[in-house]
C-alpha positions in Angstrom: 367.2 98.5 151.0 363.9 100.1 148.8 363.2 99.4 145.5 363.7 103.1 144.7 367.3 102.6 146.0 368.1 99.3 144.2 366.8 101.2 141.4 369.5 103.6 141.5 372.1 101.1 142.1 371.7 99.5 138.7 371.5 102.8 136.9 374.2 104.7 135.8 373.2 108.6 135.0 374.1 110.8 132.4 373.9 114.9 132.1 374.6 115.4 128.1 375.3 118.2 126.0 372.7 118.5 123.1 376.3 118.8 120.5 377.4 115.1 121.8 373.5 113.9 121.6 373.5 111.6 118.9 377.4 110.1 119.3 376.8 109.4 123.1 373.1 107.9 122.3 374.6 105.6 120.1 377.7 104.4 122.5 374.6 103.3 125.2 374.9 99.6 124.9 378.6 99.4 124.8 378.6 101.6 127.9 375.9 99.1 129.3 378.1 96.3 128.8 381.1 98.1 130.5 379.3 99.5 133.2 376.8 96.3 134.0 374.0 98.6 134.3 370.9 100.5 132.8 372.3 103.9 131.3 370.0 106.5 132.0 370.2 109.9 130.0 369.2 113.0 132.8 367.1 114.7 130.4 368.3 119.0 131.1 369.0 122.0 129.5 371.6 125.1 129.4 370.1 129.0 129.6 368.0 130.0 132.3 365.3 128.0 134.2 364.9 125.8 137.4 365.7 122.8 135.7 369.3 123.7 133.8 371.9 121.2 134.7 374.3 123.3 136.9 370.8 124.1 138.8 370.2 120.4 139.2 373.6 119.6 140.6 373.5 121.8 143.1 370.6 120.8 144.4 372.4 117.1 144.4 370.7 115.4 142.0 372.8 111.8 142.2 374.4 111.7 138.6 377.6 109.9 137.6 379.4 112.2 134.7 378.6 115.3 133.2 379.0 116.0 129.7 379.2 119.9 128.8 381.6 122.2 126.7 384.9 122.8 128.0 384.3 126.6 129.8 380.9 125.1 131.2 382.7 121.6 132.8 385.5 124.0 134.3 382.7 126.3 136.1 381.2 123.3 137.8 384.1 122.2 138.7 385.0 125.1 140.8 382.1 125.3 142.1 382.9 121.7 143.4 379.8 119.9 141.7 382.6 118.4 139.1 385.4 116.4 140.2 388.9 117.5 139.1 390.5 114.3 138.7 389.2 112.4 135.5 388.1 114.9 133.2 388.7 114.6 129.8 387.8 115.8 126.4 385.7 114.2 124.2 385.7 115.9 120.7 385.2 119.1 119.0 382.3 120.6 117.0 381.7 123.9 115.1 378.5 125.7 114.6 376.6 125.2 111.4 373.5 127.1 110.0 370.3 125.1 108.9 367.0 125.9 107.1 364.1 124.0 106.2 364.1 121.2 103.7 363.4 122.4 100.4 364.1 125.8 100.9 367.3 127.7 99.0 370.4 127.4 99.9 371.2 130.5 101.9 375.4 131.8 100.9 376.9 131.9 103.9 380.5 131.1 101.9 382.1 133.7 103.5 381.6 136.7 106.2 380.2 139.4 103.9 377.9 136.3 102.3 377.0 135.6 106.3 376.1 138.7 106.9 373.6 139.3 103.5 372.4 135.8 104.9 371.5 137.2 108.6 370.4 140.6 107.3 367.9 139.0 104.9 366.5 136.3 106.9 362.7 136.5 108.6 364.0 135.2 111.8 366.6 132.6 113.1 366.5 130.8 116.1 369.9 130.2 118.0 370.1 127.1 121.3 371.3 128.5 125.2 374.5 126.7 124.8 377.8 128.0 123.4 376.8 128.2 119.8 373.9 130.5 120.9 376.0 132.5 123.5 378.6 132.8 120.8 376.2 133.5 118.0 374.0 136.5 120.0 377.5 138.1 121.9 380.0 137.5 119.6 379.5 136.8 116.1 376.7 139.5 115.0 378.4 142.0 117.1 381.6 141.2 114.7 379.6 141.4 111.9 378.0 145.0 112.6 374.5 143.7 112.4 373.7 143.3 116.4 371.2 146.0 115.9 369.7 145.1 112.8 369.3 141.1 113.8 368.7 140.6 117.4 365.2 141.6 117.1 364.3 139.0 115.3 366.6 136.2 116.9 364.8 133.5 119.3 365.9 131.6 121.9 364.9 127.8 121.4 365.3 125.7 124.4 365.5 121.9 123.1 366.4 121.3 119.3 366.0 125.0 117.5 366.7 122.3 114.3 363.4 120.5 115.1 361.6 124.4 114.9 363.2 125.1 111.8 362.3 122.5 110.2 358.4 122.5 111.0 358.7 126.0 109.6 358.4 128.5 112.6 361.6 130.0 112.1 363.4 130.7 108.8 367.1 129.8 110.2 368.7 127.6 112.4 372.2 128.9 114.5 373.7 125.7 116.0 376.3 123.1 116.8 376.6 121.3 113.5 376.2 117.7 115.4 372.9 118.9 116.6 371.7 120.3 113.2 372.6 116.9 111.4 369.9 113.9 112.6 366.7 116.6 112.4 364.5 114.9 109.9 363.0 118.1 107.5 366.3 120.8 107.7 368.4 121.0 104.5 371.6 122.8 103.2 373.8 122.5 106.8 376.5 124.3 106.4 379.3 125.4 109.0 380.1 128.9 109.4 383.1 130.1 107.3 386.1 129.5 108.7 387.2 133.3 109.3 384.3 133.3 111.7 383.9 129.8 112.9 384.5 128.6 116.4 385.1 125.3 117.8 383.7 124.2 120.8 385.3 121.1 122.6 382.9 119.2 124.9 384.4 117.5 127.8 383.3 114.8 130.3 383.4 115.1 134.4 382.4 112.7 137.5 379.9 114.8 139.2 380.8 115.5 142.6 377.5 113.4 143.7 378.6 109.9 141.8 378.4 106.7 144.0 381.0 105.1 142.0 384.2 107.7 141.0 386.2 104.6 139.9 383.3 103.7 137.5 382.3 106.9 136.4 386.5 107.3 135.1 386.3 104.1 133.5 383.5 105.5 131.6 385.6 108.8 130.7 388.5 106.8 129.3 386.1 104.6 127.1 384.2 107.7 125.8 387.8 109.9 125.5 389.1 106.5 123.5 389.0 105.2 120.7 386.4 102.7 121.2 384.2 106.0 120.7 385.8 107.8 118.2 384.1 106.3 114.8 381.0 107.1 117.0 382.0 111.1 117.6 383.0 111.1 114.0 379.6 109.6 112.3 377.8 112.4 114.5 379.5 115.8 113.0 382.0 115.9 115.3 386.0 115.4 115.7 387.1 113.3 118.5 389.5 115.8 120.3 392.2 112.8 120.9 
């Protein structure tokens, strides 16, 4: 056997949503101790690109579970890179908005506030997961301002928190879990609730895991709660 393949042995892989980030980061060592072996995060993205997650399974990159929202963990699985049997979900998360620490607090307390907010800002920057898709196709388009605030909208593949915060956009559109750690944003706030949506982000055994039985084990620690002051500290609300 090579050292390359003992390597991968003692490693048990993660694909993670940016929303579940900072909860999962923190659960590493216990999920060292249950698995007896090096947890290594897959680092990938959502959107477009050579290197988004759904990209990298199917070109069978060995990975034990996948951690995605709900609509994205269902695709993969019928597409067969996702197991069917044990799935589960993990918790929920809504989308906050962000700007730079010491800047004013923009009014977002309701949906005509929201949309005063969107029209006046310089630019806003918005992830390629579900709070973006949801954001640029559903939410300014409900609002009447698609035309008017598109334009100056920008994809940010990473943390669009950490770009806000260094001051090259004005706003930040995200998954309130991701918005929370950034060192340098102030004032997160979640959408109102008359135009909030909640995302639940769900973990599957990637059709390429050498272990199935391990990789489930995993799922039930993650889905339990063992993990859910973790999910909670993050921004997020276990969905069990």
């Amino acid at each position: 056997m090579s050292a390359d393949t003992i390597g991968k042995t003692n490693e048990f892989r993660v694909m993670s949503s940016g929303a579940l980030g900072p909860a999962y980061l923190s659960l590493i060592p216990a999920l060292q101790r249950l698995t007896g072996k090096t947890v290594v995060t897959a680092s990938t993205s959502l959107g477009s690109g050579e290197n988004t997650l759904d990209k990298r399974l199917r070109r069978g990159e060995v990975v034990d579970i996948v951690i995605v929202a709900e609509a994205l963990l269902r695709q993969l699985t019928g597409e067969g890179l996702v197991l069917a049997d044990g799935s589960a979900p993990l918790a929920r998360s809504g989308i906050g908005i962000a700007v730079r620490a010491g800047a004013a607090k923009p009014d977002i307390s309701n949906a005509d506030a929201l949309r005063e907010t969107l029209l006046k800002a310089k630019s806003i920057g918005y992830s390629a997961s579900v709070s973006g898709q949801y954001f640029t196709q559903q939410l300014v388009q409900r609002l009447g301002i698609a035309d008017q605030v598109l334009g100056k909208c920008k994809v940010v593949a990473g943390g669009v928190g950490v770009v806000v915060a260094r001051g090259e956009l004005e706003l930040a559109v995200q998954q309130m879990s991701e918005l929370l750690p950034v060192a340098g944003l102030a004032h997160i706030t979640p959408l109102p609730p008359e135009v909030q949506i909640v995302s639940v982000f769900s973990a599957g055994v990637a059709a390429s895991c050498p272990d199935a039985a391990m990789a489930r084990e995993v799922i039930r620690f993650l889905s339990g709660p063992q993990a859910a002051d973790a999910i909670r500290r993050s921004g997020l609300e276990p969905a069990r």
